[in-house]
N, CA, C and O atoms as a GROMACS GRO file, in nm:
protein
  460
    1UNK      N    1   1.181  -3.191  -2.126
    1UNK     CA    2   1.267  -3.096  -2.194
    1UNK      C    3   1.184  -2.979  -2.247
    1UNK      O    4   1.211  -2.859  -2.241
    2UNK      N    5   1.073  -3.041  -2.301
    2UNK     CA    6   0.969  -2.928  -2.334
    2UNK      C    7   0.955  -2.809  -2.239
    2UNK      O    8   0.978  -2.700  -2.291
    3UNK      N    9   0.918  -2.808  -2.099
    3UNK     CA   10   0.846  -2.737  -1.994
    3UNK      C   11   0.994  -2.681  -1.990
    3UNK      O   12   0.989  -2.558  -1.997
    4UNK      N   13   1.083  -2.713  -1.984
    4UNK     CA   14   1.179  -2.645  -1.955
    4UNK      C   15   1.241  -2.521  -2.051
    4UNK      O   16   1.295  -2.423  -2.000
    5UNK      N   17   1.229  -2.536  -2.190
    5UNK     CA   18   1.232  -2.478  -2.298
    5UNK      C   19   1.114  -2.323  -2.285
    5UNK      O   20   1.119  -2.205  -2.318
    6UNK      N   21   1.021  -2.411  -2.221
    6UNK     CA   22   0.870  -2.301  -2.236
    6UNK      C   23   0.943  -2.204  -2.109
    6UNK      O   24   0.991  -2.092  -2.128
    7UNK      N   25   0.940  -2.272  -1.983
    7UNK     CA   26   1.011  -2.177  -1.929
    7UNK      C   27   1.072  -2.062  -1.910
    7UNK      O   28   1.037  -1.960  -1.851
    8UNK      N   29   1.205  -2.104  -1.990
    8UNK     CA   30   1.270  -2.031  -2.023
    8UNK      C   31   1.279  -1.937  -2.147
    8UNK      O   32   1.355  -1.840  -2.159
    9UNK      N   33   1.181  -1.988  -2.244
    9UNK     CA   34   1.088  -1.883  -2.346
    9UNK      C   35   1.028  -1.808  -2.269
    9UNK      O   36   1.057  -1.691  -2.295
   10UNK      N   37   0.921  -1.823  -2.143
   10UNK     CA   38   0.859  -1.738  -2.061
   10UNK      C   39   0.937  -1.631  -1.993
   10UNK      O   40   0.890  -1.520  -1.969
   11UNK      N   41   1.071  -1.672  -1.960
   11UNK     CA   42   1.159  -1.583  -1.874
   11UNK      C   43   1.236  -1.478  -1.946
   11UNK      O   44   1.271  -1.367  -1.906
   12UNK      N   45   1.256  -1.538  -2.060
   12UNK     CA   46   1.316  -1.455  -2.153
   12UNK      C   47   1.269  -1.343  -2.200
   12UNK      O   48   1.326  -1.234  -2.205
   13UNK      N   49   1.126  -1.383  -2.249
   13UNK     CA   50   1.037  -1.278  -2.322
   13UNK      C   51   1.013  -1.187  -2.240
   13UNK      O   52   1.004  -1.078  -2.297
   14UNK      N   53   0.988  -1.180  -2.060
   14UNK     CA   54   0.941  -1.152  -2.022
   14UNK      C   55   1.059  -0.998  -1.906
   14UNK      O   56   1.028  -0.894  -1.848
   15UNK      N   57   1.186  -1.071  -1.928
   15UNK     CA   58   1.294  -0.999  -1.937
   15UNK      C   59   1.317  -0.879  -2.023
   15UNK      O   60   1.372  -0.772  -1.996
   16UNK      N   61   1.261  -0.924  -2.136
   16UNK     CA   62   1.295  -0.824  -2.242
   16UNK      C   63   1.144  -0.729  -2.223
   16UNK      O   64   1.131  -0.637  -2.303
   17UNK      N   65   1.053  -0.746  -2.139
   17UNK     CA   66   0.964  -0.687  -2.079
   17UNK      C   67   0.855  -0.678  -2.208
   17UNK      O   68   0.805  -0.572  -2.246
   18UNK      N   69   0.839  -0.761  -2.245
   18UNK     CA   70   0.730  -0.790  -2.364
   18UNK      C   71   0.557  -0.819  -2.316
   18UNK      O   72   0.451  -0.794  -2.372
   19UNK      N   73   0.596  -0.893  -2.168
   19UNK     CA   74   0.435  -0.915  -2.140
   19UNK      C   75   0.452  -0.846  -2.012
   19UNK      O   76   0.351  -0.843  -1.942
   20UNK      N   77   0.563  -0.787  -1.962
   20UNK     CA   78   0.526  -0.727  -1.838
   20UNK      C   79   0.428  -0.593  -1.848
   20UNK      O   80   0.415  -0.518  -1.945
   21UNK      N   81   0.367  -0.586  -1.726
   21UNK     CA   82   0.229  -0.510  -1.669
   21UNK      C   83   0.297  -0.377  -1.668
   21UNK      O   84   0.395  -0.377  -1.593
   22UNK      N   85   0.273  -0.265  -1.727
   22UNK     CA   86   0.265  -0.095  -1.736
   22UNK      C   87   0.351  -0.084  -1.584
   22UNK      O   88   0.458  -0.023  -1.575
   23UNK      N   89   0.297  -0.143  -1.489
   23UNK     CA   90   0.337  -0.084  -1.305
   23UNK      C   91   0.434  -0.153  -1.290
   23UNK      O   92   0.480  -0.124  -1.180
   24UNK      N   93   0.527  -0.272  -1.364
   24UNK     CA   94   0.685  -0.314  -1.358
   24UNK      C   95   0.768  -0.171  -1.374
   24UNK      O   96   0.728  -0.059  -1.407
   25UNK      N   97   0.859  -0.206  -1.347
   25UNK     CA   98   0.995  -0.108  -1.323
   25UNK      C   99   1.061  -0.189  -1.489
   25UNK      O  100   1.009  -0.284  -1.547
   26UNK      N  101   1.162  -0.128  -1.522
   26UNK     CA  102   1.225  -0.200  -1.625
   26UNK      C  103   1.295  -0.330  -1.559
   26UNK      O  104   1.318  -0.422  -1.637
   27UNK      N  105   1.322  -0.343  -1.459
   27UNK     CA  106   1.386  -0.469  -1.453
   27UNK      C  107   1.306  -0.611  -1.496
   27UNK      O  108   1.333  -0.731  -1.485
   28UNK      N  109   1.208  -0.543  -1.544
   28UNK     CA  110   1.092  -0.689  -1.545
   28UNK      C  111   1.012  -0.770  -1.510
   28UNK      O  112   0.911  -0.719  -1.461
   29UNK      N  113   1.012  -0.887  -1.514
   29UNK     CA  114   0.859  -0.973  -1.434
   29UNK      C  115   0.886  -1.103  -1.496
   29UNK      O  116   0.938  -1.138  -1.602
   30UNK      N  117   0.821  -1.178  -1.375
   30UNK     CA  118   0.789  -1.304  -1.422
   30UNK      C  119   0.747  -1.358  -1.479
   30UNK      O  120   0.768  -1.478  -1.490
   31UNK      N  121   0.636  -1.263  -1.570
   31UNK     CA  122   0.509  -1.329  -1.617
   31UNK      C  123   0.418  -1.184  -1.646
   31UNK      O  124   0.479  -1.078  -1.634
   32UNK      N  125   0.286  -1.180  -1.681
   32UNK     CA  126   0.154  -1.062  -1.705
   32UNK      C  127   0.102  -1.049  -1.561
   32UNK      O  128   0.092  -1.140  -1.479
   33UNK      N  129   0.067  -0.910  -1.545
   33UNK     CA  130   0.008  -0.923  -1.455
   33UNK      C  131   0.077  -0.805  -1.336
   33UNK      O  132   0.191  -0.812  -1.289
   34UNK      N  133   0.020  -0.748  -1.319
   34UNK     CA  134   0.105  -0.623  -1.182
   34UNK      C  135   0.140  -0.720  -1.084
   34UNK      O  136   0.243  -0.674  -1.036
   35UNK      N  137   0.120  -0.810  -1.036
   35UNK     CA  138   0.150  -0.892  -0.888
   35UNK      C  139   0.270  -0.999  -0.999
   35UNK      O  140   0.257  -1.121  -1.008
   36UNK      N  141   0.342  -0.948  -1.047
   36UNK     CA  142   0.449  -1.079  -1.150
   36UNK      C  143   0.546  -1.006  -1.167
   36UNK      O  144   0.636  -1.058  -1.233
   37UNK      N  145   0.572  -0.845  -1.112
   37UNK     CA  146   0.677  -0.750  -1.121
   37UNK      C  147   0.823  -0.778  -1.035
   37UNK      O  148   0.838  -0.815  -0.918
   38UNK      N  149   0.912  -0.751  -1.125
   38UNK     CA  150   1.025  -0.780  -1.021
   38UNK      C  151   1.051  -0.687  -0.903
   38UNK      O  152   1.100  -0.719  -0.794
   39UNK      N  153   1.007  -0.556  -0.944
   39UNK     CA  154   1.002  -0.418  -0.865
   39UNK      C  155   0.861  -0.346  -0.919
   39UNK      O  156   0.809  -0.390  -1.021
   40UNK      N  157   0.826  -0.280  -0.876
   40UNK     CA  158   0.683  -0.198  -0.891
   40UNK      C  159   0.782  -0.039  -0.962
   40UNK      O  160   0.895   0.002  -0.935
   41UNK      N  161   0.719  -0.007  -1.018
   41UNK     CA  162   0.767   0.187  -1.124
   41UNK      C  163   0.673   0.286  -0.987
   41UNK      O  164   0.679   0.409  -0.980
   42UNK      N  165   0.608   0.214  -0.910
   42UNK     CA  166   0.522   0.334  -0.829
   42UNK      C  167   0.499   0.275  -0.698
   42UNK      O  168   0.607   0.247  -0.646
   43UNK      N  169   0.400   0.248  -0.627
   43UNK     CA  170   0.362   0.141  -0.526
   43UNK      C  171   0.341  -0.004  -0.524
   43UNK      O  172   0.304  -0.073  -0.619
   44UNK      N  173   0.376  -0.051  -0.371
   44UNK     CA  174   0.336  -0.192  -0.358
   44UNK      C  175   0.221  -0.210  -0.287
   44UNK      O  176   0.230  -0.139  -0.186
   45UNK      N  177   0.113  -0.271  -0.289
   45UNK     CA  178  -0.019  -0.270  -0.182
   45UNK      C  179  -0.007  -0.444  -0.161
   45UNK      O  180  -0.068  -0.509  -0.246
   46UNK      N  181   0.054  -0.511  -0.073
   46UNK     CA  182   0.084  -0.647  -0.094
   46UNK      C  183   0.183  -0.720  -0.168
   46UNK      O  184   0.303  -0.695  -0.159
   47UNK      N  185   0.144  -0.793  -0.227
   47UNK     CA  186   0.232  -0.844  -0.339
   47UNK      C  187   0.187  -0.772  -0.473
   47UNK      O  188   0.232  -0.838  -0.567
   48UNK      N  189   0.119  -0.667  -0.517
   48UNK     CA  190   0.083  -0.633  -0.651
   48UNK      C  191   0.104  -0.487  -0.688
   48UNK      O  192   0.051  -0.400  -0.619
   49UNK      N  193   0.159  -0.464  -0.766
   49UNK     CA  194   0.207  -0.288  -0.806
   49UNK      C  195   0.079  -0.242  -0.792
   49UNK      O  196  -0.020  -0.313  -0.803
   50UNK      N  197   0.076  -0.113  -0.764
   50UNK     CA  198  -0.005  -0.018  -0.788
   50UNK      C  199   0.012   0.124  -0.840
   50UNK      O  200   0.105   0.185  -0.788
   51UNK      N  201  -0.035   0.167  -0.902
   51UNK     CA  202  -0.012   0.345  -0.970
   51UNK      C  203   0.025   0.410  -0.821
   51UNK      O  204   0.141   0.438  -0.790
   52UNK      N  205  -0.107   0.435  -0.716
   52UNK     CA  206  -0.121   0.467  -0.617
   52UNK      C  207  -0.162   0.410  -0.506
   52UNK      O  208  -0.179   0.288  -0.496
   53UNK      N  209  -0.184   0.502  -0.405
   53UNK     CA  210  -0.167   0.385  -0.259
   53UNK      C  211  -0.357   0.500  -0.203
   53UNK      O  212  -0.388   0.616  -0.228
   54UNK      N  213  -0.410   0.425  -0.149
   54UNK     CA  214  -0.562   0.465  -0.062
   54UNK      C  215  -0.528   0.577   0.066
   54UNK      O  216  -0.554   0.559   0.185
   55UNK      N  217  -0.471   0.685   0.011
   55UNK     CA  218  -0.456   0.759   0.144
   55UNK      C  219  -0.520   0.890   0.161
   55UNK      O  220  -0.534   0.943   0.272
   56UNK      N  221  -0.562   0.948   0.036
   56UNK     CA  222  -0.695   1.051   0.024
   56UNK      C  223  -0.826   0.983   0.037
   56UNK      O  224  -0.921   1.023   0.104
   57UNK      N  225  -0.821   0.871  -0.039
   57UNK     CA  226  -0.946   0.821  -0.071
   57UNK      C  227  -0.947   0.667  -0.076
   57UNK      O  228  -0.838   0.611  -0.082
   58UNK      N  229  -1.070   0.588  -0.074
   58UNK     CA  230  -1.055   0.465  -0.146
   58UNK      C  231  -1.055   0.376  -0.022
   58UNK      O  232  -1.082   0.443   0.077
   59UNK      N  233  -1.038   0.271   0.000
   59UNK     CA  234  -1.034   0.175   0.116
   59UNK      C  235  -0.972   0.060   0.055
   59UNK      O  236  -0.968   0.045  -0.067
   60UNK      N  237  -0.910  -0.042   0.161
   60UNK     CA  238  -0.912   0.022   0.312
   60UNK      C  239  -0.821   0.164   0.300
   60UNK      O  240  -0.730   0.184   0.220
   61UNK      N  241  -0.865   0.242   0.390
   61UNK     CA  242  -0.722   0.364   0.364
   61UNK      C  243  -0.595   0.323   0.450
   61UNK      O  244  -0.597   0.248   0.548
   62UNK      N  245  -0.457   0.402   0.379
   62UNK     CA  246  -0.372   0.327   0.397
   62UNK      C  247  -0.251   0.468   0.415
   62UNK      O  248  -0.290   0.584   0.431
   63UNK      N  249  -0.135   0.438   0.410
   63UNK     CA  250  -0.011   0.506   0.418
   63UNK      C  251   0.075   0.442   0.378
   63UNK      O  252   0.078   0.321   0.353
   64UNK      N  253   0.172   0.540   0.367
   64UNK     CA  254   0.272   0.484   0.246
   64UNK      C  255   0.419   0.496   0.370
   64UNK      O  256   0.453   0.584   0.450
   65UNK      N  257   0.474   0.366   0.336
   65UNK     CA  258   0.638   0.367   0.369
   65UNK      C  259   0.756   0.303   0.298
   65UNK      O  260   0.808   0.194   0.320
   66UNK      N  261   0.782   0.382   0.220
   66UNK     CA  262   0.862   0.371   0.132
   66UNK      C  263   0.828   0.359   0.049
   66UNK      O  264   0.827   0.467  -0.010
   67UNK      N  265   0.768   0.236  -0.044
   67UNK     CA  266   0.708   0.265  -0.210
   67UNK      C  267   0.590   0.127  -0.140
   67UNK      O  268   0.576   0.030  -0.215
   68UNK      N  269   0.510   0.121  -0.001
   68UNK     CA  270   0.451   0.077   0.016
   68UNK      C  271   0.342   0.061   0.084
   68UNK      O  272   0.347   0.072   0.206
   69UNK      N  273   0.196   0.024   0.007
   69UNK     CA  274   0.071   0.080   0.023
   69UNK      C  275   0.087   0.024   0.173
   69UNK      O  276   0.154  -0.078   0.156
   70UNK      N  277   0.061   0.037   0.316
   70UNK     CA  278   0.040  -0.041   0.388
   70UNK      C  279  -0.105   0.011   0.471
   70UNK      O  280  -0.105   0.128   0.510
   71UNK      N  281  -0.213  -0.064   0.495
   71UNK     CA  282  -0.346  -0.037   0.578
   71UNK      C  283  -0.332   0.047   0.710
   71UNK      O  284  -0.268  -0.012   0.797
   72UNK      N  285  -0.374   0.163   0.741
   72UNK     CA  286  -0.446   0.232   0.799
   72UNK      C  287  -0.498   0.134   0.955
   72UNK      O  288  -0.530   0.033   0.893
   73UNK      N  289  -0.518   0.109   1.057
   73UNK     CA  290  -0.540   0.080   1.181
   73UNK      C  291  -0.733   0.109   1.179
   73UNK      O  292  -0.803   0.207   1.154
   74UNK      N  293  -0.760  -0.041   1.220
   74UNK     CA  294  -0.917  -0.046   1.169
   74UNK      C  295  -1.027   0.070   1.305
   74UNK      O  296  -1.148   0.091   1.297
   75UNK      N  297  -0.935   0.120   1.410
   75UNK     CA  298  -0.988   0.255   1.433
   75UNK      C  299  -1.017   0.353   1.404
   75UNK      O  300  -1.099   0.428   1.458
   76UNK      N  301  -0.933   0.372   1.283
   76UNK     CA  302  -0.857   0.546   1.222
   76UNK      C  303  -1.027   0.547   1.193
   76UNK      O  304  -1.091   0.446   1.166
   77UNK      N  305  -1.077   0.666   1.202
   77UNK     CA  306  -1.158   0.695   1.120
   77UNK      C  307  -1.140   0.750   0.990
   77UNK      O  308  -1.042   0.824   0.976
   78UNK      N  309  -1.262   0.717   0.829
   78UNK     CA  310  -1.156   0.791   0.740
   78UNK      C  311  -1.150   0.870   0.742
   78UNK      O  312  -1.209   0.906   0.844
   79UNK      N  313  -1.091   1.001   0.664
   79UNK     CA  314  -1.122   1.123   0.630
   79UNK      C  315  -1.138   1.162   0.516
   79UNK      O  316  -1.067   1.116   0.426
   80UNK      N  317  -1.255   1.275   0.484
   80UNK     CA  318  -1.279   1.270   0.332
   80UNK      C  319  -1.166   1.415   0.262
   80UNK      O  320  -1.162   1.538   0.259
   81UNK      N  321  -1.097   1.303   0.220
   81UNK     CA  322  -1.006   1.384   0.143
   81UNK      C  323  -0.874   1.446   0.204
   81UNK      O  324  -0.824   1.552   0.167
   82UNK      N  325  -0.827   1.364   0.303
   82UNK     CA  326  -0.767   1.382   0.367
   82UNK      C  327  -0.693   1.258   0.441
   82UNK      O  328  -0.754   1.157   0.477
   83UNK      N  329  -0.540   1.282   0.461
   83UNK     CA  330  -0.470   1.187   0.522
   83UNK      C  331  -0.540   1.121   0.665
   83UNK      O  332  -0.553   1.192   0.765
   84UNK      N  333  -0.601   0.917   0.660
   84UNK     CA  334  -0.655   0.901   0.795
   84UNK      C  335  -0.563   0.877   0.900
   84UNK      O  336  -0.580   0.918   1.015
   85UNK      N  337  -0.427   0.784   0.843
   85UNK     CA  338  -0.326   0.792   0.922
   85UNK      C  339  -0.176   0.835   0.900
   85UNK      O  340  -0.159   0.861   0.781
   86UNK      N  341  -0.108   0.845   0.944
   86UNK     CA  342   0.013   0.808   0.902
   86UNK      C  343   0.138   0.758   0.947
   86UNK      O  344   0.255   0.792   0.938
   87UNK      N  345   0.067   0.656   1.006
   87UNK     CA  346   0.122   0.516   1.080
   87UNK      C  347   0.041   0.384   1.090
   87UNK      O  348  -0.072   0.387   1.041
   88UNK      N  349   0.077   0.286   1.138
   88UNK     CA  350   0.010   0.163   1.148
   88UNK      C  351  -0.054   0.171   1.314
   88UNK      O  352  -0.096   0.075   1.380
   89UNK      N  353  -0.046   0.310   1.353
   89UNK     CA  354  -0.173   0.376   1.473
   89UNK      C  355  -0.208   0.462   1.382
   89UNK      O  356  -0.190   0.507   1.270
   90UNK      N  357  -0.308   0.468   1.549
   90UNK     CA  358  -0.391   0.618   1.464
   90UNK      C  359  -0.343   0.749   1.509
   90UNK      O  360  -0.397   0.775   1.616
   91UNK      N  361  -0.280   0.822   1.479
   91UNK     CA  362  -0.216   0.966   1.518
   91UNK      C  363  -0.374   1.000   1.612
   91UNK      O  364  -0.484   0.948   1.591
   92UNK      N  365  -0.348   1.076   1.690
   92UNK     CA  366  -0.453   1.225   1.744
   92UNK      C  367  -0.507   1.241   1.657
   92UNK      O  368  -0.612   1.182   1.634
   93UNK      N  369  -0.450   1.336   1.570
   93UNK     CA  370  -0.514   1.396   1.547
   93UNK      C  371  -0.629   1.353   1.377
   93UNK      O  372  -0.691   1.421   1.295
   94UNK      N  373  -0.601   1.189   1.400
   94UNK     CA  374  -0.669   1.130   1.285
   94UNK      C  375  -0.760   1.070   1.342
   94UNK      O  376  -0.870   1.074   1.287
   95UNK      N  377  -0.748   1.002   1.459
   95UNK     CA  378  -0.847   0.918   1.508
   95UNK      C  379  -0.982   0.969   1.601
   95UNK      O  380  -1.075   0.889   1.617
   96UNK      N  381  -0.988   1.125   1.669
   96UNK     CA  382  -1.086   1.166   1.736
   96UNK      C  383  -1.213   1.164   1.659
   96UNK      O  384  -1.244   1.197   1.545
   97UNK      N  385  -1.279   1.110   1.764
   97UNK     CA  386  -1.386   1.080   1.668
   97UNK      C  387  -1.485   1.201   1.707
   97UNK      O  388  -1.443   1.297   1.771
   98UNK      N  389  -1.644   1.190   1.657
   98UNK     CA  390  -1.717   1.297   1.630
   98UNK      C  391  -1.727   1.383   1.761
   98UNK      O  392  -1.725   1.505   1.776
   99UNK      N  393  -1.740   1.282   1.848
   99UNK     CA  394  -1.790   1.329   1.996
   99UNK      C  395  -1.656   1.439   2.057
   99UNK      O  396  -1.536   1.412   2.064
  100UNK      N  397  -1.687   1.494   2.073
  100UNK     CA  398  -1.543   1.606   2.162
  100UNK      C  399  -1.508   1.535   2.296
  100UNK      O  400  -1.389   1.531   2.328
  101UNK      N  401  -1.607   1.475   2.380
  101UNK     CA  402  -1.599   1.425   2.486
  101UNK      C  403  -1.493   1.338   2.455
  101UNK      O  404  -1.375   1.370   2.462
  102UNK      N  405  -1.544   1.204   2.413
  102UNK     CA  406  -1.446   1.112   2.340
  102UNK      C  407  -1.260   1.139   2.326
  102UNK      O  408  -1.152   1.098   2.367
  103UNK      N  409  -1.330   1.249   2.228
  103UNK     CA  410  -1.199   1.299   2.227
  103UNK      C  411  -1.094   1.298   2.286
  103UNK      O  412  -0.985   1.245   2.267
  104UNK      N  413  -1.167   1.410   2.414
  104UNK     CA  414  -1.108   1.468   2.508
  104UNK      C  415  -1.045   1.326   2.594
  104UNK      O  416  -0.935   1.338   2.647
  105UNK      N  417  -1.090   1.244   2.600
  105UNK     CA  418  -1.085   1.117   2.690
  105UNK      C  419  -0.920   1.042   2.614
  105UNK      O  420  -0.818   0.991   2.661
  106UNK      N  421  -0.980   1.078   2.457
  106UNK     CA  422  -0.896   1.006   2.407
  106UNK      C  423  -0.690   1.081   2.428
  106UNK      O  424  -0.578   1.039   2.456
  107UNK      N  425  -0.757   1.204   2.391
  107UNK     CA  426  -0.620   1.307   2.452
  107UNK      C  427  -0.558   1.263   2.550
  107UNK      O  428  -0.442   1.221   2.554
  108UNK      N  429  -0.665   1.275   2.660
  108UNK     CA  430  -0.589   1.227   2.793
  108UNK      C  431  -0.518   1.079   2.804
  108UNK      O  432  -0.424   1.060   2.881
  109UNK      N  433  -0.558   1.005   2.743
  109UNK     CA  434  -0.538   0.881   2.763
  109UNK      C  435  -0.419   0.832   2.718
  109UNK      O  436  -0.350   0.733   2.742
  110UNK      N  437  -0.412   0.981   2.604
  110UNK     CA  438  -0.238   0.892   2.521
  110UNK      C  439  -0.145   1.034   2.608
  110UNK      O  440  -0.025   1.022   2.633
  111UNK      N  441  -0.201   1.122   2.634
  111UNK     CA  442  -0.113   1.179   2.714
  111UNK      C  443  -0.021   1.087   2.843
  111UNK      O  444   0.101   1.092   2.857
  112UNK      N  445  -0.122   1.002   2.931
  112UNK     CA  446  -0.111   0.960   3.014
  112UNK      C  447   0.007   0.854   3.013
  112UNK      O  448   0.109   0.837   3.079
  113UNK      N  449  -0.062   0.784   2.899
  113UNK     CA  450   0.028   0.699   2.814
  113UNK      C  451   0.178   0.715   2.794
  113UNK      O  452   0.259   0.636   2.842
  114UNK      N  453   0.215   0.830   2.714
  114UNK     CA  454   0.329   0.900   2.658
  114UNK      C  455   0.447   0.957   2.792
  114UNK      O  456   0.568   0.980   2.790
  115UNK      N  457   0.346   0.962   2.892
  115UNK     CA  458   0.406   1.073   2.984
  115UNK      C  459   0.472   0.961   3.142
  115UNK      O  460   0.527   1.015   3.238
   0.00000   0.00000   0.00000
């Protein structure tokens, strides 16, 4: 009867958003903690709110769809300060890498692809 009481002391308090984490939405949380949110106020990167999502900076870099951080394609190269993808590929014009040749190979290849 106890655990059940605590429980629902836990659910309650936590409703009334007393221990929920800054990155909950008002609807609340389960519990402390950004990954205990019922909804995130900003981004999701997994299961855990975040302020922001890794898409200027930071790793892994990532893109956002909808209110969610999701990883960047372990080709993309990053870019400093700048969007690496913005898809779960690597766009053109994110992924050419240093070499022009490359590049050029790589152009053709999704041309070929596409066409």
């Amino acid at each position: 009867v106890c655990v059940y009481f605590v429980f629902f002391l836990l659910c309650f308090v936590a409703a009334r958003n007393q221990i929920c984490d800054a990155l909950c939405t008002h609807e609340g949380c389960w519990g402390p903690g950004p990954n205990m949110c019922f909804s995130c106020q900003f981004f999701i990167r997994q299961q855990q709110c975040v302020k922001a999502c890794n898409v200027l900076e930071g790793e892994p870099r990532e893109f956002v769809e909808e209110n969610r951080c999701l990883q960047c394609d372990s080709e993309c190269q990053p870019q400093n300060k700048s969007q690496t993808c913005s898809g779960p590929v690597c766009a053109l014009a994110f992924s050419c890498p240093l070499n022009l040749f490359d590049c050029i190979c790589l152009v053709s290849l999704v041309y070929i692809l596409d066409h």
